[in-house]
N, C-alpha and C positions, 0 to 999 in steps of 0.2 A: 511482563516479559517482553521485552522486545525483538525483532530477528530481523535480521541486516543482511543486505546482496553485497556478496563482492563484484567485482570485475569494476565497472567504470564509474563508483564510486569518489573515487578517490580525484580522479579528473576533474569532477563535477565540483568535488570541493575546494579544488584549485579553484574553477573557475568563481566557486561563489566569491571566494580570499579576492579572488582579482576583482572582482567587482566593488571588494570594498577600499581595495587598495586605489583604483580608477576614482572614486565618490571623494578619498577624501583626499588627491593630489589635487583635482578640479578650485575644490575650495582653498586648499593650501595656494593657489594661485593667488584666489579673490581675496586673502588677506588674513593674516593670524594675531588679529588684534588680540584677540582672547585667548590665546593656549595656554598663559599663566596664571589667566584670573578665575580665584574662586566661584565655584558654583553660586550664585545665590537663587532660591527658587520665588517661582512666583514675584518675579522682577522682571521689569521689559528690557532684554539684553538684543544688542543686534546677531542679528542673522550667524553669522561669522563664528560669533563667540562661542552660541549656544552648540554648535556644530560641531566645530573644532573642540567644543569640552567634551560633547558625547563620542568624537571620533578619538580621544586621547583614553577614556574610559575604554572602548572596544578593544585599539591595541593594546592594552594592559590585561584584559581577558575579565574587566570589569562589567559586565553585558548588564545585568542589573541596573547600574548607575547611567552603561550606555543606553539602554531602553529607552527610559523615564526621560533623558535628554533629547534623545530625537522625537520623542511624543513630545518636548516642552518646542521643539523646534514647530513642529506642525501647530502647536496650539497661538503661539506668536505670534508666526509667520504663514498661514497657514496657503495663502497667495503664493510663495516664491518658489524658485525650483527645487530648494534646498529641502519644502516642504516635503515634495515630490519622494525625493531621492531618499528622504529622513523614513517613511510609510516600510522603505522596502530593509534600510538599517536598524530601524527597532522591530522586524518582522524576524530579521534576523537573528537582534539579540535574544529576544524573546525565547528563539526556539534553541537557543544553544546555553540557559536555563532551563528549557524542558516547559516553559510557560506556553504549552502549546496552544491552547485557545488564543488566547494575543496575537498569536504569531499569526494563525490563520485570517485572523480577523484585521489586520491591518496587512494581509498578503492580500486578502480578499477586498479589500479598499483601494488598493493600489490597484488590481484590476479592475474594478469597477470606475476607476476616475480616471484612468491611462490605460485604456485597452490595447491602444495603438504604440505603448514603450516601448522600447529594444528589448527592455528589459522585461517586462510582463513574462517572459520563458520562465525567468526565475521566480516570479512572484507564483505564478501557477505549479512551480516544483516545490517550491516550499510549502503551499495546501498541503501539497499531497505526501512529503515525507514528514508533517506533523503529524499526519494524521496514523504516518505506518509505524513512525515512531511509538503511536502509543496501541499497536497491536498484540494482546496479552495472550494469554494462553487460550486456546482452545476449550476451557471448564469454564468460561467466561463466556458473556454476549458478544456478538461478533458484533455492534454497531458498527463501530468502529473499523474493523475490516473491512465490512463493505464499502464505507465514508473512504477508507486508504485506497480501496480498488477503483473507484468511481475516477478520486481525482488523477491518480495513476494514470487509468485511461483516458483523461481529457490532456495531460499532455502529452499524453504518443498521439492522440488525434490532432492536436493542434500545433506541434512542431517536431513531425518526425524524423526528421536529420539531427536532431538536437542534441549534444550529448544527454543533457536531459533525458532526453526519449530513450535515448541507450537504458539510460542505468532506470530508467522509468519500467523497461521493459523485463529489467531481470527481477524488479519489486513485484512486478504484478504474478510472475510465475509463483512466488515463494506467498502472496495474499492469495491465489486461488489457492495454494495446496493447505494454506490454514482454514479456509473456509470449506474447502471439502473435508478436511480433518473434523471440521466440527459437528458435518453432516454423517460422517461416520460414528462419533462417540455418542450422538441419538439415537444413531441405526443401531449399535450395538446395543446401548441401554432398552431399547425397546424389542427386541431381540430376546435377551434376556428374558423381558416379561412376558413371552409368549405373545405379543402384537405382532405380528408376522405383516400386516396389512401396513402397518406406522412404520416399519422396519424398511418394509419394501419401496415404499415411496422416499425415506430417506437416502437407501443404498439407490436409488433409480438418478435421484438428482447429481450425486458424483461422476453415475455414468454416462449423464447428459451432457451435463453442465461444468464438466470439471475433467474432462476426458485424458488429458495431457498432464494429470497431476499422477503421485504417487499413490494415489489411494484406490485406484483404480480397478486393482487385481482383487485386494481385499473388497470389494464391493461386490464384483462377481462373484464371489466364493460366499458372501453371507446371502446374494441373491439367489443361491443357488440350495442354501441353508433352508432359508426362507421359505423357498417355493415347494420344498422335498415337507417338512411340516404341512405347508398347507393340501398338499396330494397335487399338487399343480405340477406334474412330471414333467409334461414339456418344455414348461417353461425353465425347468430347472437344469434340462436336458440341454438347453440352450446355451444360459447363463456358461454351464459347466465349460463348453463347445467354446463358445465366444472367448472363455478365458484363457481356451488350452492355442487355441490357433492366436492369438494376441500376446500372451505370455507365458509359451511353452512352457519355460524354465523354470517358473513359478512356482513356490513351494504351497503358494494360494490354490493352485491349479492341483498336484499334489492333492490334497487335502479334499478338493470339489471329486476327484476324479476315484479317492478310495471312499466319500459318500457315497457315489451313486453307485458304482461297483458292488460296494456291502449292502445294496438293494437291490444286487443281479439289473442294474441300469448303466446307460452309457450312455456318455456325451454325444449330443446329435441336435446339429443346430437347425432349426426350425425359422427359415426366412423371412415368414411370416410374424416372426415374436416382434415387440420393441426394441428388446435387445438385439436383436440381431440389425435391424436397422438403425440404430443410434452410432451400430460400426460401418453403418454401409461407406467405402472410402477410405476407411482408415486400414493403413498398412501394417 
């Protein structure tokens, strides 16, 4: 399953369009000896030719056939700019087949041979939307999410004005909240089996580590679960507290606040908990 941000989106795919529109006017200059001649593989064709076949395949929405051409362009010619430019076109097509490894892996080339490109913004966005592109469901190992959130964050770090960084920023909200979803569907499994200890350190890392996400309220409320099982009243006292002053309206809150109640208890936050310090700050 995949899950996509809106908002500056759609900008960003303009501009990658323009990028490929910019690569292949460049060469349209330097010469279209080749845009009628058949493919043939594994034959030494000039520069020009092989370019222009795989730029004719692209706008045709052939990515497949464009791939394989701008990989035959770098294997050629592997010296010319055309090489260059070919790393960041077959990265492309790659990933608009869903051949996401490829794509990284020749994004990931491009940056390591051209740190200093104009273009490297793009190469580093495309790591990173391969990888959130194949972001599955939450009953799944989150490798992968965290791979999406890593590269995410290297390009908000490394070109923050970027539109990039825009639509880079609204990706990572929607990968923390999977990754906290995940840490909750253990906390509750373990929950379930009376691990109240497994549970807690689960429901603890959302509230740490994941503060800004949606899952937040629901954490306090199983922290608050938790701690009422294991006789830890305080701390449950707290949990209960920290939820009601952070999400009054909560029906999570609701729920923590007729537990302790139907144990003649009340929310009373304890400053000294972790919990209460993991909010120190927050409004």
């Amino acid at each position: 399953m995949k899950i996509r941000a809106n908002g500056t989106f759609t900008s960003v795919k303009a501009r990658i369009l323009g990028l490929v529109a910019v690569m292949g006017m460049a060469l349209a200059v330097t010469g279209c000896a080749g845009m009628g001649a058949k493919d043939v593989k594994y034959v030494e064709r000039p520069v020009e030719e092989i370019y222009n076949t795989a730029l004719k395949e692209l706008q045709k929405g052939r990515y497949f056939q464009a791939a394989e051409q701008f990989d035959e362009v770098e294997r050629q010619h592997p010296y010319s700019v055309w090489a260059r430019r070919s790393m960041l076109m077959a990265a492309y097509s790659n990933y608009q087949i869903n051949e996401y490894d490829k794509a990284i892996l020749a994004a990931q080339r491009f940056i390591s041979l051209h740190p200093g490109n104009r273009d490297v913004v793009y190469a580093y966005y495309l790591v990173a939307i391969s990888y959130y592109e194949q972001i599955s469901d939450v009953g799944r190992d989150q490798k992968i999410t965290a791979e999406a959130l890593r590269a995410l964050t290297e390009v908000v770090r490394r070109f923050p004005t970027s539109d990039y960084a825009r639509d880079a920023r609204l990706k990572i909200d929607l990968t923390n909240d999977h990754l906290a979803g995940k840490e909750m569907e253990i906390g509750r499994y373990y929950l379930k089996q009376n691990e109240y200890l497994a549970a807690i350190n689960r429901f603890r890392i959302v509230v740490e580590f994941f503060q800004t996400t949606s899952h937040v309220p629901e954490a306090l409320h199983r922290l608050t679960e938790s701690y009422v099982a294991l006789g830890i009243i305080d701390e449950a006292q707290s949990a209960a507290a920290v939820l009601g002053h952070n999400y009054p309206g909560s029906d999570w809150y609701q729920d923590s606040y007729s537990l302790l109640t139907g144990k003649d208890i009340r929310p009373v936050e304890n400053k000294k908990s972790w919990i209460s310090r993991a909010f120190d700050g927050v409004s």
